[in-house]
PQR file of N, CA, C, O and H, with PARSE charges and radii, in Angstrom:
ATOM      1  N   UNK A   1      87.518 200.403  97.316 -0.4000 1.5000
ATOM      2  CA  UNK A   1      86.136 200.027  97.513 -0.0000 2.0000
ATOM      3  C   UNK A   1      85.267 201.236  97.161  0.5500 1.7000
ATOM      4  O   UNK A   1      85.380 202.361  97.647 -0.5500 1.4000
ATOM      5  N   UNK A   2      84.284 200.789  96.138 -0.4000 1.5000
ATOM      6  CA  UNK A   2      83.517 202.299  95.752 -0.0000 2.0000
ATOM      7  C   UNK A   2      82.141 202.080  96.502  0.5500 1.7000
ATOM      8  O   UNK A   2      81.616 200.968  96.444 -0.5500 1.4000
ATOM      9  H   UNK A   2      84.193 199.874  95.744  0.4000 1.0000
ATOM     10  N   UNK A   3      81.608 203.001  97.131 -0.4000 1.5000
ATOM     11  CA  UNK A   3      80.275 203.031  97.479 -0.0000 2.0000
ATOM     12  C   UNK A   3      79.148 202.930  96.256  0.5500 1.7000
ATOM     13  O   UNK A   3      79.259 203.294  95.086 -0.5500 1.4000
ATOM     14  H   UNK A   3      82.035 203.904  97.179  0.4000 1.0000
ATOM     15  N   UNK A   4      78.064 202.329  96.918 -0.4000 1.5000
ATOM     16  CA  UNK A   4      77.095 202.595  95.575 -0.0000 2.0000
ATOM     17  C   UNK A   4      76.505 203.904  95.506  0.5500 1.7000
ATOM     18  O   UNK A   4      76.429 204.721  96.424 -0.5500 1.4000
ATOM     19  H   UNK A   4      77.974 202.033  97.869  0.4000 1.0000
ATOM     20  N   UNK A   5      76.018 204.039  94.106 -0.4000 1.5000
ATOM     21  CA  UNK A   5      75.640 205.708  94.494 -0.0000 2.0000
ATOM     22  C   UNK A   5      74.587 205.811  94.986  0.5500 1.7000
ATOM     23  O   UNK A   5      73.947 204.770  95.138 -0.5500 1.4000
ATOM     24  H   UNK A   5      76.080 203.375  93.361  0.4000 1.0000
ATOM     25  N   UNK A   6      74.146 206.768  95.314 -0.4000 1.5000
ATOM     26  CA  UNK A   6      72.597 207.335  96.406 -0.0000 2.0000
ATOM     27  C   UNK A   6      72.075 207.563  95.223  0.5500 1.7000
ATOM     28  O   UNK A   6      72.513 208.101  94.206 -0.5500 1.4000
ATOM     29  H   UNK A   6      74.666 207.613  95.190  0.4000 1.0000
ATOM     30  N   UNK A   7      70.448 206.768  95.684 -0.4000 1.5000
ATOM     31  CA  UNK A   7      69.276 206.846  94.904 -0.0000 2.0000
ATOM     32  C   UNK A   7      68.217 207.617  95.330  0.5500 1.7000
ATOM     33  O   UNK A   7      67.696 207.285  96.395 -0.5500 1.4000
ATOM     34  H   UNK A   7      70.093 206.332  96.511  0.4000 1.0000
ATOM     35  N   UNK A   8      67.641 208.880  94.546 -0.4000 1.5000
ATOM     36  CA  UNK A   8      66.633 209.440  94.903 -0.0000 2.0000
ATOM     37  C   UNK A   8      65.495 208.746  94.044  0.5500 1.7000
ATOM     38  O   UNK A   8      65.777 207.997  93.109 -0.5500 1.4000
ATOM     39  H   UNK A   8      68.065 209.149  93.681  0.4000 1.0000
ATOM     40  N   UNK A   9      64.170 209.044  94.422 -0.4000 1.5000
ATOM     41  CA  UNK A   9      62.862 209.002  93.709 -0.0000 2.0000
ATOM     42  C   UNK A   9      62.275 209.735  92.785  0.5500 1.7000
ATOM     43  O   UNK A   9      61.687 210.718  93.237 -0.5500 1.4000
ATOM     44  H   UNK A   9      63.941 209.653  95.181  0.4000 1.0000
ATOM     45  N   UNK A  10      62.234 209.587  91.610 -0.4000 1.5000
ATOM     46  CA  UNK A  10      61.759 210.496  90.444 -0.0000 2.0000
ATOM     47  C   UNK A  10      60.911 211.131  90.841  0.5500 1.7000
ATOM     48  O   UNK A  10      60.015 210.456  91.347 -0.5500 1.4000
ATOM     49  H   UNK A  10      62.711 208.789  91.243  0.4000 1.0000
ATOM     50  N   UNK A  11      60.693 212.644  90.857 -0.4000 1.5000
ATOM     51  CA  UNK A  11      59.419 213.473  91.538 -0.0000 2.0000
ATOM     52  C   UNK A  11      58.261 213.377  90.830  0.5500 1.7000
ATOM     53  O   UNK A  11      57.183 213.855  91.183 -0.5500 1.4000
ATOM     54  H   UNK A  11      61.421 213.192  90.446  0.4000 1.0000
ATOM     55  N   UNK A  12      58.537 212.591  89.553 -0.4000 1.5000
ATOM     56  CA  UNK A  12      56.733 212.316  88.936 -0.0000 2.0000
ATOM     57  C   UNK A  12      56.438 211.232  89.369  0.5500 1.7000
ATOM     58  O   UNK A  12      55.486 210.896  90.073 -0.5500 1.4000
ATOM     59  H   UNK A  12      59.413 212.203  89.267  0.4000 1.0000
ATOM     60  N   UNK A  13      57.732 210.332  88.709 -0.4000 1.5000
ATOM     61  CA  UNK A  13      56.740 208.782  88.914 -0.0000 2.0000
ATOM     62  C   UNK A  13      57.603 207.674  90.173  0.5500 1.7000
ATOM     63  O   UNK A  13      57.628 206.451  90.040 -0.5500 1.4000
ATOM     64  H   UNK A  13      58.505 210.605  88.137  0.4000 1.0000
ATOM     65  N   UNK A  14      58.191 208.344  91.236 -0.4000 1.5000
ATOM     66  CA  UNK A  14      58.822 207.644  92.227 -0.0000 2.0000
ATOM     67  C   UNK A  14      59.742 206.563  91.497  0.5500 1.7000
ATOM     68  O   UNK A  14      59.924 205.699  92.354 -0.5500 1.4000
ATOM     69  H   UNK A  14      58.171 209.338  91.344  0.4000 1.0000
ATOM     70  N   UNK A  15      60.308 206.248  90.509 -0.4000 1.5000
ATOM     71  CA  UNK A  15      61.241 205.484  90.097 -0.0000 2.0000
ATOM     72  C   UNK A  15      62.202 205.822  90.713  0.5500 1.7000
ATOM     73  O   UNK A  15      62.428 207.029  90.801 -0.5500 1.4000
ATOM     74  H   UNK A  15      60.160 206.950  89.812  0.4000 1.0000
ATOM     75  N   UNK A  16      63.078 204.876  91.339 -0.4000 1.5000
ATOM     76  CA  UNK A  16      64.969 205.173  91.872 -0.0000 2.0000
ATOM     77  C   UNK A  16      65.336 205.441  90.816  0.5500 1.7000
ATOM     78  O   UNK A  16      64.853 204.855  89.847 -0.5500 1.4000
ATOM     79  H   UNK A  16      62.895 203.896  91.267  0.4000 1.0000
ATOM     80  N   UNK A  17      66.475 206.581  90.640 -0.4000 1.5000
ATOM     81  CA  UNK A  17      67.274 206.877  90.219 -0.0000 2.0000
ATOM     82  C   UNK A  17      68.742 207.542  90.882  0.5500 1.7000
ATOM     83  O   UNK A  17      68.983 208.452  91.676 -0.5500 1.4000
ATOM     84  H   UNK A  17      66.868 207.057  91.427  0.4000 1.0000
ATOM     85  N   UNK A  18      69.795 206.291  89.881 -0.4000 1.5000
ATOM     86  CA  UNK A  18      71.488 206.849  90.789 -0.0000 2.0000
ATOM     87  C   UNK A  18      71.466 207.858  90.612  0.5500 1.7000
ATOM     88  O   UNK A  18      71.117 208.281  89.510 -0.5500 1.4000
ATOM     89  H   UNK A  18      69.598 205.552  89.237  0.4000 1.0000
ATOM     90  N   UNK A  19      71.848 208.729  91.676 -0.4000 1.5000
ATOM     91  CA  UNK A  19      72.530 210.310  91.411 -0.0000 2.0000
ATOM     92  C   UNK A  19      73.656 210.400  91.014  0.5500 1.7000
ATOM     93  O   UNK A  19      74.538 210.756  91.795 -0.5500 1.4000
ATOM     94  H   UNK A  19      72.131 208.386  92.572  0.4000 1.0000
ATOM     95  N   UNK A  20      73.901 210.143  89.871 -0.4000 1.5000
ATOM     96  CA  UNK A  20      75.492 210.397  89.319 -0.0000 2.0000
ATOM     97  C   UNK A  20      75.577 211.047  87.857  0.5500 1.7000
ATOM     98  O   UNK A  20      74.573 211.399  87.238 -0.5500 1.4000
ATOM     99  H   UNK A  20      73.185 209.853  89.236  0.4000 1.0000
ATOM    100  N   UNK A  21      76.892 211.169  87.370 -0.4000 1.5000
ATOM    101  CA  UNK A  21      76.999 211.909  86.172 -0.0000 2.0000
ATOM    102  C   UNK A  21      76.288 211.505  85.089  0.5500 1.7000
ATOM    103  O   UNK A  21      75.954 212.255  84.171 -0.5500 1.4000
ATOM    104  H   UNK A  21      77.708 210.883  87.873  0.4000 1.0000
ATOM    105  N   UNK A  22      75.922 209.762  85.202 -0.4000 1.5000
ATOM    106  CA  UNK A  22      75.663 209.828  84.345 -0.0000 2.0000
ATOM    107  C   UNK A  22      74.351 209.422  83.879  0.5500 1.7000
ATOM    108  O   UNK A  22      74.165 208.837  82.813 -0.5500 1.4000
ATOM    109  H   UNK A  22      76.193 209.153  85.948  0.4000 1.0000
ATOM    110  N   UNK A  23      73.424 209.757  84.727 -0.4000 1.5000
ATOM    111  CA  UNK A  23      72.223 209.799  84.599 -0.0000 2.0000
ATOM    112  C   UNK A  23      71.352 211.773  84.530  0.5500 1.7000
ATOM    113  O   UNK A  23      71.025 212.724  85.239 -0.5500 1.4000
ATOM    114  H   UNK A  23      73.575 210.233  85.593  0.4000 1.0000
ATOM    115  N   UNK A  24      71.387 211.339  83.295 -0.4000 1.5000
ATOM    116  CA  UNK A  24      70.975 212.720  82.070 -0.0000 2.0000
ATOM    117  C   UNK A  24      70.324 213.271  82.822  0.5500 1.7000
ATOM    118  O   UNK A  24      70.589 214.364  83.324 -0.5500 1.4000
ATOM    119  H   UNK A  24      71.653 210.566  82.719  0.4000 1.0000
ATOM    120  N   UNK A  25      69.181 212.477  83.062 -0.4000 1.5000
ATOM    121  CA  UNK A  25      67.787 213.365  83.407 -0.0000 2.0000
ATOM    122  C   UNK A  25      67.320 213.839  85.371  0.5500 1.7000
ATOM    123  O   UNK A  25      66.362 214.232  86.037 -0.5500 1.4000
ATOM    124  H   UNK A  25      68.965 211.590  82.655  0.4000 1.0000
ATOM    125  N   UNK A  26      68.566 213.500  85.507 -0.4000 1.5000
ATOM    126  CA  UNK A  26      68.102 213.868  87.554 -0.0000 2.0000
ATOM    127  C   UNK A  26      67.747 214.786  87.834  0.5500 1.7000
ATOM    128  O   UNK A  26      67.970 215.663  86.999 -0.5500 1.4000
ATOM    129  H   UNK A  26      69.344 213.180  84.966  0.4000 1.0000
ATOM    130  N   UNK A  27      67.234 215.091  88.701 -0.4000 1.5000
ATOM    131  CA  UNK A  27      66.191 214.047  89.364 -0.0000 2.0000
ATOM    132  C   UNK A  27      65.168 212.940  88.758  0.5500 1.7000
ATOM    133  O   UNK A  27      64.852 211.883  89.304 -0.5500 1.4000
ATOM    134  H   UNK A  27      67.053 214.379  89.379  0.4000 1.0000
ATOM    135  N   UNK A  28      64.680 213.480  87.376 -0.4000 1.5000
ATOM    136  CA  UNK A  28      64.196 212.181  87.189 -0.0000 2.0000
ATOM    137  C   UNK A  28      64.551 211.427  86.778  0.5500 1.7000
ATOM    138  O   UNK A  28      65.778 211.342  86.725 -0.5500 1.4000
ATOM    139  H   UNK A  28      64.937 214.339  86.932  0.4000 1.0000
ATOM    140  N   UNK A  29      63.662 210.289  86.165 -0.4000 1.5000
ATOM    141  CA  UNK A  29      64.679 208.980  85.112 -0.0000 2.0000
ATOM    142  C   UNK A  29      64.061 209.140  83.935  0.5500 1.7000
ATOM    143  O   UNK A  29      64.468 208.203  83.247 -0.5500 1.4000
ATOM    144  H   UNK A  29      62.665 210.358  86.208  0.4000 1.0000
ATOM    145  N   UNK A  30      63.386 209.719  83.366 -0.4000 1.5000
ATOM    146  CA  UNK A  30      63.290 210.115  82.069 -0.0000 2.0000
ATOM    147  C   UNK A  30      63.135 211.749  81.622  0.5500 1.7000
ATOM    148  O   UNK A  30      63.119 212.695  82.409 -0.5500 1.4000
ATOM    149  H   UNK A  30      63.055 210.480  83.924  0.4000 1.0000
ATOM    150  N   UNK A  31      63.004 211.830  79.886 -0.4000 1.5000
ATOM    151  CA  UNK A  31      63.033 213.149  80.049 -0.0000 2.0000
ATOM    152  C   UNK A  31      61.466 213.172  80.044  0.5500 1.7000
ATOM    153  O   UNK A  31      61.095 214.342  79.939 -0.5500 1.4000
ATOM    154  H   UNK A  31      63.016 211.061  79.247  0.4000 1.0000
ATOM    155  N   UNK A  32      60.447 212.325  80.118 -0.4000 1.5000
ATOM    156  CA  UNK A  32      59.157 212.346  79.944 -0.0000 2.0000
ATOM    157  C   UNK A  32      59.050 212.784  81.330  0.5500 1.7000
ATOM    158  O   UNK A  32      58.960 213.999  81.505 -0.5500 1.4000
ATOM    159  H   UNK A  32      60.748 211.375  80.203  0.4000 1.0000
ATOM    160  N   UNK A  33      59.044 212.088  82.254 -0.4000 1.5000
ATOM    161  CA  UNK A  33      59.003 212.732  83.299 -0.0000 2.0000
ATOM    162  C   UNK A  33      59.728 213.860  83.667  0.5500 1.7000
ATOM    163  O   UNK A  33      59.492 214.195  84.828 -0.5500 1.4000
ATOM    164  H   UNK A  33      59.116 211.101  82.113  0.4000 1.0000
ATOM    165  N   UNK A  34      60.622 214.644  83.013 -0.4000 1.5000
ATOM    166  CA  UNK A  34      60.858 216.074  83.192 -0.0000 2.0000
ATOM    167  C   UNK A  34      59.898 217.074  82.517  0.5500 1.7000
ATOM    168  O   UNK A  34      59.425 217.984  83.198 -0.5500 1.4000
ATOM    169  H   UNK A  34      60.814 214.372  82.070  0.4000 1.0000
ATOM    170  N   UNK A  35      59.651 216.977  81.474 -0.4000 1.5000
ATOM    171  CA  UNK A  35      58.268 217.606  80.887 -0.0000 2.0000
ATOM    172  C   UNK A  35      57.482 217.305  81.122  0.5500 1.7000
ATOM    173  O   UNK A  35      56.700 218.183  80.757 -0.5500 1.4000
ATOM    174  H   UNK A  35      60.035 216.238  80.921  0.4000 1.0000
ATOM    175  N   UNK A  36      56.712 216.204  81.763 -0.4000 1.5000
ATOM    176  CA  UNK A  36      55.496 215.535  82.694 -0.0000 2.0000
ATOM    177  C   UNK A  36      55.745 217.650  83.912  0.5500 1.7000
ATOM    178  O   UNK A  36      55.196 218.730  83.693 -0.5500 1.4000
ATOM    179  H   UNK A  36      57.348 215.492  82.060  0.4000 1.0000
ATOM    180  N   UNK A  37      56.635 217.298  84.869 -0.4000 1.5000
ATOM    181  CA  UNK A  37      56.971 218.329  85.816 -0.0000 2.0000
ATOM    182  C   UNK A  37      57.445 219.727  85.551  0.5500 1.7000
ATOM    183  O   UNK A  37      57.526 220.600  86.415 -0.5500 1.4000
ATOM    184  H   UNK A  37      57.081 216.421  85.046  0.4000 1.0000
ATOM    185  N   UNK A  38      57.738 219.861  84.340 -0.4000 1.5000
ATOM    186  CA  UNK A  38      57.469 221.398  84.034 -0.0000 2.0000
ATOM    187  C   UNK A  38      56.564 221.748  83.396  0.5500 1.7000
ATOM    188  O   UNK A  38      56.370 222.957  83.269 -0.5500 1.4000
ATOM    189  H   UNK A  38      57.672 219.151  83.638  0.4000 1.0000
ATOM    190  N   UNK A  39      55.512 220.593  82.641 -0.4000 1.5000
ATOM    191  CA  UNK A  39      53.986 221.598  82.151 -0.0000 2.0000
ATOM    192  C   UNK A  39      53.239 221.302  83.590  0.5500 1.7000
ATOM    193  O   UNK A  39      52.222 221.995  83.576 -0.5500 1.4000
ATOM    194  H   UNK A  39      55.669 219.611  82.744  0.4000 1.0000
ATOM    195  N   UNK A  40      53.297 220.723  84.562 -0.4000 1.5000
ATOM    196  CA  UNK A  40      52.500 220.850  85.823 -0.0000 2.0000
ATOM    197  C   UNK A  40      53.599 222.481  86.538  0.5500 1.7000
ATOM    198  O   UNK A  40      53.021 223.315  87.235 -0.5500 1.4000
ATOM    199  H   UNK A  40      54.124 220.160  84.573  0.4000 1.0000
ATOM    200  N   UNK A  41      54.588 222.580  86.312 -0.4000 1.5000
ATOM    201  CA  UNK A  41      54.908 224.127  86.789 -0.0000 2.0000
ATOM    202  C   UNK A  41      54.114 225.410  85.650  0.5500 1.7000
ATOM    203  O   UNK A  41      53.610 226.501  85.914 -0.5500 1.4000
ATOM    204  H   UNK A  41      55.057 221.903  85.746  0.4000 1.0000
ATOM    205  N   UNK A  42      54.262 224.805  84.574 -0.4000 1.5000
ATOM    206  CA  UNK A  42      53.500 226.033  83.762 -0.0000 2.0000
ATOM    207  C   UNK A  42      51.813 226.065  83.722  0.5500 1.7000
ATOM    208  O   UNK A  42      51.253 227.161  83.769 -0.5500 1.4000
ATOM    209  H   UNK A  42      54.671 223.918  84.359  0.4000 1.0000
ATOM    210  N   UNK A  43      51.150 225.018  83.649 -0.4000 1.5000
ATOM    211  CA  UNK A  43      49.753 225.272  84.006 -0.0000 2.0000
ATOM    212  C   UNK A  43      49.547 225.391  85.518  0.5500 1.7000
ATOM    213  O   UNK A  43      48.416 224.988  85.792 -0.5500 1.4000
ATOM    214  H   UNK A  43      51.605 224.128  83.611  0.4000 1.0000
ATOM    215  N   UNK A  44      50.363 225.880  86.826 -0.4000 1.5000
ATOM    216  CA  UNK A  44      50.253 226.417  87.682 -0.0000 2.0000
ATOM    217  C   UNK A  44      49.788 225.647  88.641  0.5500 1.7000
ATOM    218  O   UNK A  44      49.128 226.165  89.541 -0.5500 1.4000
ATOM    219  H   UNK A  44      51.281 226.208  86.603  0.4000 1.0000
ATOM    220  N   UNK A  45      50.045 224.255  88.633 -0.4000 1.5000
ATOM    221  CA  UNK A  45      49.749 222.940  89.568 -0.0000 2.0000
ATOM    222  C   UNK A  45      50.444 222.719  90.546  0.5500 1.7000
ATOM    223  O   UNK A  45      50.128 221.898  91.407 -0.5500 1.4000
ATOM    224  H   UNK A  45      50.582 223.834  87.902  0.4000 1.0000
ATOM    225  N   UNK A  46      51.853 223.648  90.578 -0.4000 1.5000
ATOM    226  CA  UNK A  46      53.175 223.521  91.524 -0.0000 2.0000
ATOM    227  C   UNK A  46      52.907 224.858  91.663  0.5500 1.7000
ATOM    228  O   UNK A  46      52.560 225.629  90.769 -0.5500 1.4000
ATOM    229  H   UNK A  46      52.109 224.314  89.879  0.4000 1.0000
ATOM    230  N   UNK A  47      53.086 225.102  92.846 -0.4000 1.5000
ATOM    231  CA  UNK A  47      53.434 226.533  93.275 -0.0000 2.0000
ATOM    232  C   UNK A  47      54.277 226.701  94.221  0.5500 1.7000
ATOM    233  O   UNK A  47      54.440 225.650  94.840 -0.5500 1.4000
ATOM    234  H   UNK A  47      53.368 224.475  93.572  0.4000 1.0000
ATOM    235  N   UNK A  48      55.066 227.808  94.727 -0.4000 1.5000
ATOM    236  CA  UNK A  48      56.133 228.056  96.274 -0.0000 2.0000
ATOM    237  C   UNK A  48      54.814 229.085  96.961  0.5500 1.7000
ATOM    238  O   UNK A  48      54.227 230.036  96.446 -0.5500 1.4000
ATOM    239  H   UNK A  48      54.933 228.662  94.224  0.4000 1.0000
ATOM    240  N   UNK A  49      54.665 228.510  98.186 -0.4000 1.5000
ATOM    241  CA  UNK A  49      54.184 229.466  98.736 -0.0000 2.0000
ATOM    242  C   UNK A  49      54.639 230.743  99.276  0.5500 1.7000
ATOM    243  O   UNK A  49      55.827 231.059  99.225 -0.5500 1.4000
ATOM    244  H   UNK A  49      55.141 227.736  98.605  0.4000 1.0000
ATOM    245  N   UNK A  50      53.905 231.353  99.697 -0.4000 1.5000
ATOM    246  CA  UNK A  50      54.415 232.891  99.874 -0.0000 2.0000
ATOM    247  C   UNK A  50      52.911 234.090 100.020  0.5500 1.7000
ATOM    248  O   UNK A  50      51.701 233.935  99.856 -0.5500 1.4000
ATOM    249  H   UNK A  50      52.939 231.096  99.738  0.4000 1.0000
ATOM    250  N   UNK A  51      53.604 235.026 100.328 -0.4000 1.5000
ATOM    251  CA  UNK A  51      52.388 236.223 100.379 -0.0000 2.0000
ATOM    252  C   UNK A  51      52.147 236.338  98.840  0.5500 1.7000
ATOM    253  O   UNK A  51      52.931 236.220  97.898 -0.5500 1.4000
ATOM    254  H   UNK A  51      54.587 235.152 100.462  0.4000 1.0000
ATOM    255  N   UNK A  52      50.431 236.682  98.902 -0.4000 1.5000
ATOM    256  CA  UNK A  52      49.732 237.323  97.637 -0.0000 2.0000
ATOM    257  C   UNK A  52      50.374 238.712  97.063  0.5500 1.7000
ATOM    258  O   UNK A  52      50.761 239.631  97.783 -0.5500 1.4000
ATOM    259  H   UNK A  52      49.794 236.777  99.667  0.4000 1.0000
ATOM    260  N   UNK A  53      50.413 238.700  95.748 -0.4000 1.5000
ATOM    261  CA  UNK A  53      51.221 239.394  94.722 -0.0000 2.0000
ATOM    262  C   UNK A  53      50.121 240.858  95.105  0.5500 1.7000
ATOM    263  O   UNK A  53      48.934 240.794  94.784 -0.5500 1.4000
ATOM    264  H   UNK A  53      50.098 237.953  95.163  0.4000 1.0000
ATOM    265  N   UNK A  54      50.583 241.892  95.682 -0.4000 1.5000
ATOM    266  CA  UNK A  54      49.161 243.110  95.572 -0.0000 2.0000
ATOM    267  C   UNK A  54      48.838 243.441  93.564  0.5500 1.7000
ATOM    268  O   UNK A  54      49.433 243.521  92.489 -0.5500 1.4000
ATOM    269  H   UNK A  54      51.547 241.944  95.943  0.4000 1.0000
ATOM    270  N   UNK A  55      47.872 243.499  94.005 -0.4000 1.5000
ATOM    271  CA  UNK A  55      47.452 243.991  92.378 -0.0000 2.0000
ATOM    272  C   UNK A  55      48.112 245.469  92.050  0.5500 1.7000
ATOM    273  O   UNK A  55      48.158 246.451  92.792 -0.5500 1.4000
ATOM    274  H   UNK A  55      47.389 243.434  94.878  0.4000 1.0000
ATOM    275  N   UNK A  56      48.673 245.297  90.525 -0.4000 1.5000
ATOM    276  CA  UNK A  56      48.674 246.698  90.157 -0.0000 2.0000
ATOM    277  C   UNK A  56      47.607 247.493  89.359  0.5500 1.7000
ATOM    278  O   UNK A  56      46.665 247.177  88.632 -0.5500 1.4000
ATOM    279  H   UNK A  56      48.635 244.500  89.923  0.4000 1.0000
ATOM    280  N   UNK A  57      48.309 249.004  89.930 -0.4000 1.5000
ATOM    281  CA  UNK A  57      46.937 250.090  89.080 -0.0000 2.0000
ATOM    282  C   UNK A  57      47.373 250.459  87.909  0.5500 1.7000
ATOM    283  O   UNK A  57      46.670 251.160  87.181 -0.5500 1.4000
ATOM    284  H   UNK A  57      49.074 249.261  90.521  0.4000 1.0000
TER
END
């Protein structure tokens, strides 16, 4: 008896997607939505919080 696999939510567009081998793009379900979520990490829309960077001299 195989379990079904565990479905997470695409972090752009909430689509289920199986977590398994053979879904390419996981977390998401496309690769649009993977480049959708790394130009929102590169134009600086995602951030980790944390302490301010001190300026250098």
């Amino acid at each position: 008896m195989s379990e079904a696999p565990i479905e997470v939510a695409c972090p752009t567009c909430g689509k289920p997607v199986p977590w398994t081998a053979q879904s390419q793009w996981r977390p998401f379900c496309s690769e649009r939505c993977r480049l959708i979520d790394l130009g929102e990490w590169l134009s600086e829309e995602h951030r980790i919080p944390g302490d301010p960077v001190p300026p250098e001299h």
